[in-house]
N, CA, C and O of each residue as an XYZ file, in Angstrom:
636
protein
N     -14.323     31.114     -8.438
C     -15.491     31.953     -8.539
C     -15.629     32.761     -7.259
O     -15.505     32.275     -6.134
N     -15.861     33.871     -7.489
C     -15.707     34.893     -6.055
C     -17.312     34.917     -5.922
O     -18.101     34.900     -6.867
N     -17.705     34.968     -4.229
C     -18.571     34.638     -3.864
C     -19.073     35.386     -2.704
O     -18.692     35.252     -1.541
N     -20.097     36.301     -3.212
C     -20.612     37.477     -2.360
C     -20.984     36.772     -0.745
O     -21.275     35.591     -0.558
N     -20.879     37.870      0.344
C     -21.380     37.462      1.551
C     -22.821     37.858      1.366
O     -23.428     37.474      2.366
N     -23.708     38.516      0.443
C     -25.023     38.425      0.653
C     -25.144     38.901     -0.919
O     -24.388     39.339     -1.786
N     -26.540     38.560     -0.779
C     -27.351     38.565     -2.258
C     -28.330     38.653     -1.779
O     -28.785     37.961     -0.869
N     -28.995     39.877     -2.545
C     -30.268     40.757     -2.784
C     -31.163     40.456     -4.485
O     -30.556     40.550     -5.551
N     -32.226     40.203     -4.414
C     -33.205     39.843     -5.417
C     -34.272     40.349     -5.264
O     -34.639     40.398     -4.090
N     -35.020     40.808     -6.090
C     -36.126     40.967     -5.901
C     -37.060     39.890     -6.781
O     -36.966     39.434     -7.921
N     -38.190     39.679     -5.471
C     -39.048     38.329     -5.744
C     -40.541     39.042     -6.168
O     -40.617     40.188     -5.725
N     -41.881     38.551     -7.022
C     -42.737     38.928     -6.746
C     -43.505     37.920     -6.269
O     -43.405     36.757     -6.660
N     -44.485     38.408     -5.210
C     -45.213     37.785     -4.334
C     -46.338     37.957     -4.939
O     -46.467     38.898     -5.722
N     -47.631     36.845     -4.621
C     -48.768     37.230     -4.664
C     -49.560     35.795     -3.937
O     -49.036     34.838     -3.366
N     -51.056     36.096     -4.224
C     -51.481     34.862     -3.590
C     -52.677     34.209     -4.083
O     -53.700     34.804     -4.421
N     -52.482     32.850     -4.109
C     -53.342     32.057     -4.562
C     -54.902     31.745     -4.091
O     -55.044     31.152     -3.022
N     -55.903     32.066     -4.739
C     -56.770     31.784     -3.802
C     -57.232     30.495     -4.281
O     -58.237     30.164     -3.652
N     -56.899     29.668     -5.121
C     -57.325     28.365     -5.370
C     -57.024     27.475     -4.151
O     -57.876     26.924     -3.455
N     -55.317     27.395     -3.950
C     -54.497     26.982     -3.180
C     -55.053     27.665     -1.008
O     -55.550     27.078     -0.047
N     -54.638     28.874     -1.217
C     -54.620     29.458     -0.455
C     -53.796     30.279      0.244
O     -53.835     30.867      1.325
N     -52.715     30.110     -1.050
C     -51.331     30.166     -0.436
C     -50.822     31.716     -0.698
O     -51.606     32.469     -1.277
N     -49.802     32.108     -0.375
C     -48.376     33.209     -0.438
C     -48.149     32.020     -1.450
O     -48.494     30.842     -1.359
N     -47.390     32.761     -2.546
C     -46.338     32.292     -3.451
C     -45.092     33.543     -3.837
O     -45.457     34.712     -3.969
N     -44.114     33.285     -3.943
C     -43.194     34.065     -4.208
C     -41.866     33.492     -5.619
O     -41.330     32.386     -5.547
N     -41.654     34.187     -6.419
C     -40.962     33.805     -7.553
C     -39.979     34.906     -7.677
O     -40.140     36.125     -7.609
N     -38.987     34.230     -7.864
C     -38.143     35.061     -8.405
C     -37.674     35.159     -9.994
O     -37.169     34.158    -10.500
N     -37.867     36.556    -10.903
C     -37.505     36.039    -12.243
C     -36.635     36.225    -12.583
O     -36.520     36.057    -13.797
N     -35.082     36.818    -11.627
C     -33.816     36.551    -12.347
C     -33.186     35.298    -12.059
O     -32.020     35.069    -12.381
N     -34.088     34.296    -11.329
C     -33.500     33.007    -10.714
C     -34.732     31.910    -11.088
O     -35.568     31.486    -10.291
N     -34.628     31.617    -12.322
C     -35.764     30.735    -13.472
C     -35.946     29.437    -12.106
O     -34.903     29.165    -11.512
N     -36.996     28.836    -11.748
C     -37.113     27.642    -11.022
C     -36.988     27.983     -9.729
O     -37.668     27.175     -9.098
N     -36.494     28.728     -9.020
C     -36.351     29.189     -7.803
C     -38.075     29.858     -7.576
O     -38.547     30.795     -8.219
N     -38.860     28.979     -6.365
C     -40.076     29.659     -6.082
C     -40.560     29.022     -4.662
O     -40.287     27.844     -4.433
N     -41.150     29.658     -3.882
C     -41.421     28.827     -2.989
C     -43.157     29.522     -2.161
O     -43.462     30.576     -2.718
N     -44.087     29.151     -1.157
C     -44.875     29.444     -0.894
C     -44.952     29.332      0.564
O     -43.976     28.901      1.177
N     -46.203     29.738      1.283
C     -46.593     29.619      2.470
C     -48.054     29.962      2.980
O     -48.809     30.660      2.303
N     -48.373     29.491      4.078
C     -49.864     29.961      4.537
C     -50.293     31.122      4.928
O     -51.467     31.488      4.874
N     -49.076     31.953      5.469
C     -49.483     33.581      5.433
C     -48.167     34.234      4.849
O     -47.166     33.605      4.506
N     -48.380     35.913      4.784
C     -47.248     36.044      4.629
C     -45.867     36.022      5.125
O     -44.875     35.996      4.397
N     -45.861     36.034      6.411
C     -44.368     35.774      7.096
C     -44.105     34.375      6.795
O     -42.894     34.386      6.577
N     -44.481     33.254      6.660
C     -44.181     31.759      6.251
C     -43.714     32.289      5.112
O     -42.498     32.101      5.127
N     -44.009     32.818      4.191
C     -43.945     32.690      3.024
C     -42.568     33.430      2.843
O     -41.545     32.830      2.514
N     -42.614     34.514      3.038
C     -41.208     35.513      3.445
C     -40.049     34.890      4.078
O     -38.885     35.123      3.754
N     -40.445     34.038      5.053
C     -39.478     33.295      5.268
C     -39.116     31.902      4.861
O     -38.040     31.446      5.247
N     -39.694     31.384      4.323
C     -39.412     30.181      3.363
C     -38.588     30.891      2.080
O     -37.769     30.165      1.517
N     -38.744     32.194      1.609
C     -38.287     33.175      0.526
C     -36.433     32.930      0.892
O     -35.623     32.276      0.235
N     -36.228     33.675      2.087
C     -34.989     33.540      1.967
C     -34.004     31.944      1.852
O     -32.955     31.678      1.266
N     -34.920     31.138      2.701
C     -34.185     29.691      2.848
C     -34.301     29.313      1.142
O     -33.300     28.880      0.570
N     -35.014     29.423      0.729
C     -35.257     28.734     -0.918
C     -34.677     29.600     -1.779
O     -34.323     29.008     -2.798
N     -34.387     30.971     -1.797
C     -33.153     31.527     -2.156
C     -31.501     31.558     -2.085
O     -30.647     31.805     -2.937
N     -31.436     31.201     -0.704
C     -30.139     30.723      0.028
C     -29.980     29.371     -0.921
O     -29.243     29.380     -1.908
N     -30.797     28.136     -0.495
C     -30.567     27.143     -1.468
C     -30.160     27.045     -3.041
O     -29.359     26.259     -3.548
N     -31.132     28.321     -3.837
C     -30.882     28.143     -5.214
C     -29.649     28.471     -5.775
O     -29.047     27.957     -6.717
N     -29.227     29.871     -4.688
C     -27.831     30.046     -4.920
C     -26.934     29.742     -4.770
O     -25.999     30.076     -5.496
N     -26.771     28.629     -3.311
C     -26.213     27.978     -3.265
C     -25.667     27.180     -4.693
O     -24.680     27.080     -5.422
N     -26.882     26.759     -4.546
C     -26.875     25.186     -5.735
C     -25.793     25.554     -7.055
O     -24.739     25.052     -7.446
N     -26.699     26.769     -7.533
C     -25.782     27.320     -8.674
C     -24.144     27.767     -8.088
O     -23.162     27.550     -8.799
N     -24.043     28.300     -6.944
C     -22.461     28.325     -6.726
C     -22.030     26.618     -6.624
O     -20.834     26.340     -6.710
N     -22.569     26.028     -6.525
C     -21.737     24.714     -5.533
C     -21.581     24.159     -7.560
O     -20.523     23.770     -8.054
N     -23.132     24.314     -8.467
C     -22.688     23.871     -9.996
C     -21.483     24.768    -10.515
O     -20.813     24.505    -11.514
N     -21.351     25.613     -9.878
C     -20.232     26.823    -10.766
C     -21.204     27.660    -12.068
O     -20.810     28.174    -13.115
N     -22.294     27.566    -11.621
C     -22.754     27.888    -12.773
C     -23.469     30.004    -12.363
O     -23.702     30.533    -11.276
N     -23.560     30.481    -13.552
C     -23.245     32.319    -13.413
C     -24.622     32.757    -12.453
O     -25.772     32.317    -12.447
N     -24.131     33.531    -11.877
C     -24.857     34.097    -10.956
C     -25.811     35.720    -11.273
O     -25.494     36.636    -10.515
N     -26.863     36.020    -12.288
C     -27.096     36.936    -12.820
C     -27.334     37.975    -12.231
O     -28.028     37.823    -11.225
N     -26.943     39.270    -12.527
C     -27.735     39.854    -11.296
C     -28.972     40.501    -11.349
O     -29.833     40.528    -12.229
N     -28.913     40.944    -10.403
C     -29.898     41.004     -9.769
C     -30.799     42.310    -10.953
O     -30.184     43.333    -11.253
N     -32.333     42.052    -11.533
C     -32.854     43.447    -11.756
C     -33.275     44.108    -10.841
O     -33.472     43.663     -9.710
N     -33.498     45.424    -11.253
C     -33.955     46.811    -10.438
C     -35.177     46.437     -9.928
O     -35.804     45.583    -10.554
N     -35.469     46.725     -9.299
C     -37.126     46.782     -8.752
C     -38.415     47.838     -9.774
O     -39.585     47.691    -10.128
N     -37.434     48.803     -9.913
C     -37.758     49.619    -11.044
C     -38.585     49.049    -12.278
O     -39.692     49.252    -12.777
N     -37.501     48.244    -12.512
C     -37.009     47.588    -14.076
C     -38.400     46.412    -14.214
O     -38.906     46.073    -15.283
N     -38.909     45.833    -12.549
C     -39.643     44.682    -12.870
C     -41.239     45.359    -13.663
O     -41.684     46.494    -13.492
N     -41.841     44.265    -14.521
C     -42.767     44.214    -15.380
C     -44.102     43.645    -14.187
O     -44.657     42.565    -14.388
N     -44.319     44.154    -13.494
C     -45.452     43.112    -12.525
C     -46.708     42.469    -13.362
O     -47.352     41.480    -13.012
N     -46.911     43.246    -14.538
C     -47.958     42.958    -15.576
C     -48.023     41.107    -15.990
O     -49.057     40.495    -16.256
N     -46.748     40.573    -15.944
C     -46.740     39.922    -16.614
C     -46.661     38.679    -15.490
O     -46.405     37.539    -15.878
N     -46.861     38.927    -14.291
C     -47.084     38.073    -13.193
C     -48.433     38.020    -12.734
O     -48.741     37.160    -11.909
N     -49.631     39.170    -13.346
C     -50.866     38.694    -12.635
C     -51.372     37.995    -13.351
O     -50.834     37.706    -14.419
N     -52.528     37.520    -12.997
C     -53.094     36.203    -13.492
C     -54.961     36.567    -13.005
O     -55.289     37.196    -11.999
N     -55.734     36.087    -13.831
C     -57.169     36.531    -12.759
C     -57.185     37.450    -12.440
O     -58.303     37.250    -11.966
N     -56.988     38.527    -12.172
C     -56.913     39.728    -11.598
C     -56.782     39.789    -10.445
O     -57.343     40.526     -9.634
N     -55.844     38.822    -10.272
C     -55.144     38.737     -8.799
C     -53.629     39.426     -9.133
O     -52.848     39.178    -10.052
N     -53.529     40.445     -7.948
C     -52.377     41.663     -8.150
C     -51.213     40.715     -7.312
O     -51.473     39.934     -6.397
N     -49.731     41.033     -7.936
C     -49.097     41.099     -7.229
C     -48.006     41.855     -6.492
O     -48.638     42.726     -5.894
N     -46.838     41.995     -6.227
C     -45.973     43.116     -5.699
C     -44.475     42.644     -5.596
O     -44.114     41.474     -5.461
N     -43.880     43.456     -5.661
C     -42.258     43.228     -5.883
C     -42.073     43.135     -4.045
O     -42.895     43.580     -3.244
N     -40.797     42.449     -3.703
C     -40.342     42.305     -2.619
C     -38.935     41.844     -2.603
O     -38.785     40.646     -2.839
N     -37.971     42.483     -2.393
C     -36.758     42.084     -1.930
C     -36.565     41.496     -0.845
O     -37.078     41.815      0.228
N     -35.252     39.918     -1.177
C     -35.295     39.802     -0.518
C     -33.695     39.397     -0.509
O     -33.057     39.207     -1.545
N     -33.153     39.295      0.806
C     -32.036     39.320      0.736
C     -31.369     38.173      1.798
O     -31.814     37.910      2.915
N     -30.292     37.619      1.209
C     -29.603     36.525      1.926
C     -27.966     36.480      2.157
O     -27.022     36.635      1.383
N     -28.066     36.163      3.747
C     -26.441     36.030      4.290
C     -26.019     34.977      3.760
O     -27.016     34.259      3.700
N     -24.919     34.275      3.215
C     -24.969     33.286      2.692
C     -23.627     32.260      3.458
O     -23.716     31.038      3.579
N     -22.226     33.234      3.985
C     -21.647     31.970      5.187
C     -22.102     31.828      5.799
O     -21.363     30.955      6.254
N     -23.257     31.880      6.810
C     -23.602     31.134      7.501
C     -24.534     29.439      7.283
O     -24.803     28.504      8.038
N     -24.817     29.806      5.597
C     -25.978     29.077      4.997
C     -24.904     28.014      4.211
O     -24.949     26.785      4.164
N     -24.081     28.804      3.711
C     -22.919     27.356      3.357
C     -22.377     26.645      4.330
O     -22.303     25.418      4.253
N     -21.862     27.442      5.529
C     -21.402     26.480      6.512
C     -22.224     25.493      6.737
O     -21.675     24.393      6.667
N     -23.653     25.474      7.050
C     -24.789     24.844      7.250
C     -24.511     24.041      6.130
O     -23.865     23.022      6.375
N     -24.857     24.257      4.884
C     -24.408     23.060      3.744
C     -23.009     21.926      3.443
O     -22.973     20.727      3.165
N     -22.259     22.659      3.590
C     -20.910     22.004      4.430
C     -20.743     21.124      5.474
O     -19.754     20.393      5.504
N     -21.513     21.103      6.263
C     -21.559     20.575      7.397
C     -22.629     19.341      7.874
O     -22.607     18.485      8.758
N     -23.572     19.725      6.805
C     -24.646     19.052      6.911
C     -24.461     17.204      6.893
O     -23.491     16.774      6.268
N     -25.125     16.484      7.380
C     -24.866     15.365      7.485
C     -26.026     14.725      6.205
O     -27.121     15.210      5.919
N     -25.219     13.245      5.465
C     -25.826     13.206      4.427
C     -25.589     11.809      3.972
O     -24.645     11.377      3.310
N     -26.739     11.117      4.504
C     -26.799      9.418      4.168
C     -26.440      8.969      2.934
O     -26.733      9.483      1.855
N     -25.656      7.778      3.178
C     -25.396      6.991      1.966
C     -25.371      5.610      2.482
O     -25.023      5.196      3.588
N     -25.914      4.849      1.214
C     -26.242      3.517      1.208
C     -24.801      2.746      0.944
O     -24.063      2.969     -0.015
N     -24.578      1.861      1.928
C     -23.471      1.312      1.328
C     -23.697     -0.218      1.695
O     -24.378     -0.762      2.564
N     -22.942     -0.657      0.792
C     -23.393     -2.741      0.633
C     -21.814     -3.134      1.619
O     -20.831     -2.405      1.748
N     -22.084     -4.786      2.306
C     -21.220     -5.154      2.347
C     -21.794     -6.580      2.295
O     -22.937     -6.980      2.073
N     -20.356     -7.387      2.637
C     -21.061     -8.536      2.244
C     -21.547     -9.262      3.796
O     -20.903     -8.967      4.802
N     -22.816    -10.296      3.886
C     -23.000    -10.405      5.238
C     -22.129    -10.615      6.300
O     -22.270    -10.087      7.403
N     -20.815    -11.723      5.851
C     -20.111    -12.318      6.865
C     -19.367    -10.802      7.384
O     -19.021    -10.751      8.564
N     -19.153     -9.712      6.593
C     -18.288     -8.398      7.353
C     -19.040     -7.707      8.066
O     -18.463     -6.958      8.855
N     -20.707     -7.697      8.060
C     -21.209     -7.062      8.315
C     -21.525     -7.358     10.141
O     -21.689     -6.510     11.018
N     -21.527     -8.986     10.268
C     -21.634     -9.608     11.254
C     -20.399     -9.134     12.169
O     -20.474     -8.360     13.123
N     -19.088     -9.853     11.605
C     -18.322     -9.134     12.301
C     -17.961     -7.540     12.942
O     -17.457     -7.271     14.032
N     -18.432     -6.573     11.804
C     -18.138     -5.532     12.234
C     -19.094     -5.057     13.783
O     -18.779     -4.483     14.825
N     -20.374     -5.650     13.243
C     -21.728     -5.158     14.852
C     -20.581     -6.287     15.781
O     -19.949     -5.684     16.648
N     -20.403     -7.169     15.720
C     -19.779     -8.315     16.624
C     -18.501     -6.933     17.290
O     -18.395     -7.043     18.512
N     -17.837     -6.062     16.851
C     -16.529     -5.494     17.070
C     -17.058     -3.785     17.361
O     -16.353     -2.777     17.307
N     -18.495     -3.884     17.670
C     -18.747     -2.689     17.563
C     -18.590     -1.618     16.797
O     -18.633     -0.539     17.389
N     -18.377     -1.601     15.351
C     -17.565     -0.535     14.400
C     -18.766      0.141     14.459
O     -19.941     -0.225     14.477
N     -17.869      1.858     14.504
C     -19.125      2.941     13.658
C     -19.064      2.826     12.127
O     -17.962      3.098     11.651
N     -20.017      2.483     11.272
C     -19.850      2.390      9.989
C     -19.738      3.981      9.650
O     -18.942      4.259      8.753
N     -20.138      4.591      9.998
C     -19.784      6.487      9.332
C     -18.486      6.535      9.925
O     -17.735      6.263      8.988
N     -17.684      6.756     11.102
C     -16.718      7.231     11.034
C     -15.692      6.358     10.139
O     -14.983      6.962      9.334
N     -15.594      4.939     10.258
C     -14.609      4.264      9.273
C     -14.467      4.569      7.766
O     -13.485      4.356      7.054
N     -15.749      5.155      7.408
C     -16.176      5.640      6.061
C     -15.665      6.859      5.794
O     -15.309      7.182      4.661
N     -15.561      7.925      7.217
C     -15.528      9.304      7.144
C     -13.968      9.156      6.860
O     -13.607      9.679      5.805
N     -13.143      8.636      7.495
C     -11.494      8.108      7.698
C     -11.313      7.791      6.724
O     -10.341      8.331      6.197
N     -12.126      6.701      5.825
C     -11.173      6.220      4.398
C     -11.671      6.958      3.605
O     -11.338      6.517      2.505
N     -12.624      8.331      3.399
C     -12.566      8.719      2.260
C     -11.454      9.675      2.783
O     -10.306      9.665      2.340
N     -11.886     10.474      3.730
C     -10.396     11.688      3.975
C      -8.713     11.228      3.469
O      -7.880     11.841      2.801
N      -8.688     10.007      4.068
C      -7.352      9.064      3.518
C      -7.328      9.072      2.145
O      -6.665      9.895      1.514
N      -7.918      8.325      1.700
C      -8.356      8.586      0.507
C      -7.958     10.072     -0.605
O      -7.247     10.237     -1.596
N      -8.592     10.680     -0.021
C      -8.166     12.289     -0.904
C      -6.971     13.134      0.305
O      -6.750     14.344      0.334
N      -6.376     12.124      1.169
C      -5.499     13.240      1.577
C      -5.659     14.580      2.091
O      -5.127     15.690      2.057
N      -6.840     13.832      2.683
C      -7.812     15.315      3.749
C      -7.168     14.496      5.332
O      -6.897     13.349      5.689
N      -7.144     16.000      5.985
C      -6.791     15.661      7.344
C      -8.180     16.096      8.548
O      -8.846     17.081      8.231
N      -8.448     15.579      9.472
C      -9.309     16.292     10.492
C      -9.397     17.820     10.898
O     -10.354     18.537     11.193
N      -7.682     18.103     10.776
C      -7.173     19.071     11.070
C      -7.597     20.376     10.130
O      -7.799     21.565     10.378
N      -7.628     19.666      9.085
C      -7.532     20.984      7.779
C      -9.199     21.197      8.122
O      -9.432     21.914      9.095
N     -10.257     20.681      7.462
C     -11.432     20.954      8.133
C     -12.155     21.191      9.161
O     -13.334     21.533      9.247
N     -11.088     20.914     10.218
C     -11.438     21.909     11.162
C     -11.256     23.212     11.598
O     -11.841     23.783     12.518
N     -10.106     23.775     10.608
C      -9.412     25.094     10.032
C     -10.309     25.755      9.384
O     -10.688     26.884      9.693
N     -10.811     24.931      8.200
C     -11.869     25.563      7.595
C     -13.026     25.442      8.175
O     -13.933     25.470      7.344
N     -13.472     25.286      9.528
C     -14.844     25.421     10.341
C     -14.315     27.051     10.601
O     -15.009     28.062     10.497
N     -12.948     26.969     10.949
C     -13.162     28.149     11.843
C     -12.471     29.332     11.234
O     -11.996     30.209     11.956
N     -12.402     29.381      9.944
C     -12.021     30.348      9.150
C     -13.908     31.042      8.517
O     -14.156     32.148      8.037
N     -14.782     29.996      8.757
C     -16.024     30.143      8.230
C     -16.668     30.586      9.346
O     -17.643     31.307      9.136
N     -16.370     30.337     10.522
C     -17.009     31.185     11.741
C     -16.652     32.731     11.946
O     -17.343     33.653     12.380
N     -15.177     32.691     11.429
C     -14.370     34.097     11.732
C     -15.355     35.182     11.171
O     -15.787     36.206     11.700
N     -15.642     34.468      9.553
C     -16.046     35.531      8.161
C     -17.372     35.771      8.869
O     -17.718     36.946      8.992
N     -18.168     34.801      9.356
C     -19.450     35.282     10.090
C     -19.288     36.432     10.782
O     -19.816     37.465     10.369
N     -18.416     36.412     12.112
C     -18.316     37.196     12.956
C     -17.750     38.762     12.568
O     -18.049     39.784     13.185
N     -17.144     38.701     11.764
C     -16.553     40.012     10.935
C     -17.563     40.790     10.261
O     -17.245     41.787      9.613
């Protein structure tokens, strides 16, 4: 799946006065929505919760629609109360936001039985790196290769 360095959407914003909030939705990205206490929170929570959704759907493989016109949007069908709202594009770099996802560190529960567990604190083991080692072993990943791909993902930034 080929995978743009940025993506542009347009979101409509408006604001809650029950809540109090900025809310922002996007309707070519169903479930993707996020809010804030003024508008720059909100604008900027916009791109991180965009970055994420698209992510998500690239990382499912699942289609990436594009984007409608700003033109094209219906705002009618977003007010509510006669509270107005407004179109806003917004737009996201996205290697830098996968590297970040890639990279990210990400707990897992793992059992052992007590008597290994004793020994291992007794021998000082890091339980993540021994874990990090046998899955790479495991699938025949090297340190080396992912660290290739750190810096093939820094390059595309810098370009």
């Amino acid at each position: 799946m080929n995978k743009p360095d940025r993506y542009r959407y347009p979101a409509v914003m408006g604001y809650d006065d029950e809540t109090k909030m900025f809310y922002l939705l996007w309707p070519d990205l169903p479930g993707c929505t996020t809010t804030g206490k003024t508008e720059d929170e909100a604008l900027k929570n916009a791109a991180e919760a965009m970055s994420l959704h698209l992510w998500g759907m690239e990382d499912d493989g699942d289609e990436i629609p594009a984007p409608t016109p700003l033109q094209s949007l219906d705002l009618g069908q977003y007010e509510e109360d006669g509270c107005r709202v407004v179109a806003v594009l917004i737009e996201v770099w996205m290697p830098s936001f996968r590297e970040r996802m890639e990279t990210k560190a990400v707990s897992r529960t793992v059992t052992l039985p007590g008597w290994l567990d004793s020994q291992a604190k007794r021998a000082a083991l890091n339980y993540s790196q021994i874990l990090q080692d046998g899955i790479m072993e495991r699938l025949r990943i090297s340190r080396t290769v992912t660290k290739r791909k750190k810096s093939r993902v820094r390059e595309s930034i810098k370009n």
